[in-house]
Legacy VTK file of the C-alpha trace (Angstrom):
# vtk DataFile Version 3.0
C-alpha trace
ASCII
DATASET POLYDATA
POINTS 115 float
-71.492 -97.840 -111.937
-71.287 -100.713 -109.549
-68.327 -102.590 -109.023
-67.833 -105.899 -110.547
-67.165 -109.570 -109.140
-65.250 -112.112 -109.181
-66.206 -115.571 -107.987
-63.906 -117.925 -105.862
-65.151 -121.421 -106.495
-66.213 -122.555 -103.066
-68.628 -119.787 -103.450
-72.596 -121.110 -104.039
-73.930 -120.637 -107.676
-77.085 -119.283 -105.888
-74.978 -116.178 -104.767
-73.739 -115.921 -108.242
-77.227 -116.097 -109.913
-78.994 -113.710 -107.681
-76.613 -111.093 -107.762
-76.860 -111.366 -111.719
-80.537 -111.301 -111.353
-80.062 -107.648 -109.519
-77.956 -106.267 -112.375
-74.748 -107.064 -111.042
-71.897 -107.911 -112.769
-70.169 -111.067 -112.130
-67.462 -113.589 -112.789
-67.038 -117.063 -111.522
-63.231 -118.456 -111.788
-65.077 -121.597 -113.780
-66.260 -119.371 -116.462
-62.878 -117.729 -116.821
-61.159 -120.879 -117.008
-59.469 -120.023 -113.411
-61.178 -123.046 -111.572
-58.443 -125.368 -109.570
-56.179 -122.993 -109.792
-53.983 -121.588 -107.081
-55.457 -118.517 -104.698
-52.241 -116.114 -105.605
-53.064 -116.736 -109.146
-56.853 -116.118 -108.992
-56.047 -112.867 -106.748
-53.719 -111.019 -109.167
-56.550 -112.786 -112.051
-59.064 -110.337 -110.216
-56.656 -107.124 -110.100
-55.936 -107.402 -113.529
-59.866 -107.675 -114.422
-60.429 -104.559 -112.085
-63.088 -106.902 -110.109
-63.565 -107.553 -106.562
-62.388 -110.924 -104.911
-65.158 -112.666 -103.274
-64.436 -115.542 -101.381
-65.516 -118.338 -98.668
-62.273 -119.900 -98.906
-59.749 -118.798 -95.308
-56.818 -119.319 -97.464
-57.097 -115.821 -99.176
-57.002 -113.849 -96.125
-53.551 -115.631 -95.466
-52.208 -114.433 -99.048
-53.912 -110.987 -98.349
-52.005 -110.903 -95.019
-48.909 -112.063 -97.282
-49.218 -109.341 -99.135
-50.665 -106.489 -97.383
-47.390 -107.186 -95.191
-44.929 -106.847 -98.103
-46.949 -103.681 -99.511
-47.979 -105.582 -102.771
-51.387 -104.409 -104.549
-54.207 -106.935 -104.640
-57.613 -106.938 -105.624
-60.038 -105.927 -103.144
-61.161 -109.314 -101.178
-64.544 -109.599 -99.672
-64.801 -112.808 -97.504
-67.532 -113.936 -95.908
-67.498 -117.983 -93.732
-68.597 -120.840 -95.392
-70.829 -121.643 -92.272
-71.730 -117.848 -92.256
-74.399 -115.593 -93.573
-77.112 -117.430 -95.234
-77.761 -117.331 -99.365
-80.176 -113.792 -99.255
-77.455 -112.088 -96.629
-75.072 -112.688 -98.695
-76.420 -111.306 -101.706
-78.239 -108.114 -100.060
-74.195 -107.617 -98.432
-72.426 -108.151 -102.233
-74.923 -106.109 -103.714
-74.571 -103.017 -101.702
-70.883 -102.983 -101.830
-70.725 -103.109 -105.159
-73.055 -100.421 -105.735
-71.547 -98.345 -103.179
-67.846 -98.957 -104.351
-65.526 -95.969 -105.293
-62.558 -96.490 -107.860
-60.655 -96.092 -104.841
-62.017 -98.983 -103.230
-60.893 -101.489 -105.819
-57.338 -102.618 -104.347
-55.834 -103.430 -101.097
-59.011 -103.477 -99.092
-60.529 -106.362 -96.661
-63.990 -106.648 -96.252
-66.031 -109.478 -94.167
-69.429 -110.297 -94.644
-71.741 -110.388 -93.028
-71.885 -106.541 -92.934
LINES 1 116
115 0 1 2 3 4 5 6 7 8 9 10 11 12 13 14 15 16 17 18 19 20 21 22 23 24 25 26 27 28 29 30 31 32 33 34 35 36 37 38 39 40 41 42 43 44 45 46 47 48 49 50 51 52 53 54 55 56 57 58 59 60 61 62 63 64 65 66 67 68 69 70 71 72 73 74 75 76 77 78 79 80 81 82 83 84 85 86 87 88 89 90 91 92 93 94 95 96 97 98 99 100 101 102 103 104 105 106 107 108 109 110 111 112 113 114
């Protein structure tokens, strides 16, 4: 079963909508009522949904550093520049981590796209 998403809101709705069109299963903060608020908060929001952080926002890899240096569990981020891999990389790159994700891969991992 492929693993699901979560959304950061600086991420395009382009992303969001192709990867839904490929049978993937994803979240944007806006939809759960997450938009504006603070990364920390949207993190822990994506552990407790079991989802994967994705993200074009540099902040998060500061609170992953945060925490990965106090030993605290966090949802798995994926992070990819906003200037960075185009729309269709970026898709092809969520889409086959999420397929190939094991339940082990869900927390305290760091991914950056492009792959």
């Amino acid at each position: 079963m492929p693993a699901a998403l979560y959304m950061d809101e600086h991420v395009p709705s382009a992303v969001t909508d192709g990867l839904r069109l490929r049978g993937i299963d994803v979240l944007t903060v806006q939809e759960d009522g997450f938009n504006q608020t603070v990364d920390p908060l949207i993190l822990d929001r994506a552990l407790s949904l079991g989802r994967f952080m994705f993200t074009m926002d540099t902040d998060f890899l500061i609170e992953v550093a945060r925490r990965q240096v106090a030993g605290e569990t966090f949802a798995t981020v994926i992070f990819a520049p906003q200037e960075g891999p185009s729309v269709g990389q970026l898709i092809a790159d969520l889409e086959y981590l999420a397929l190939a994700a094991l339940p082990t891969d869900m927390t305290d991992c760091l991914h950056y796209l492009p792959l």
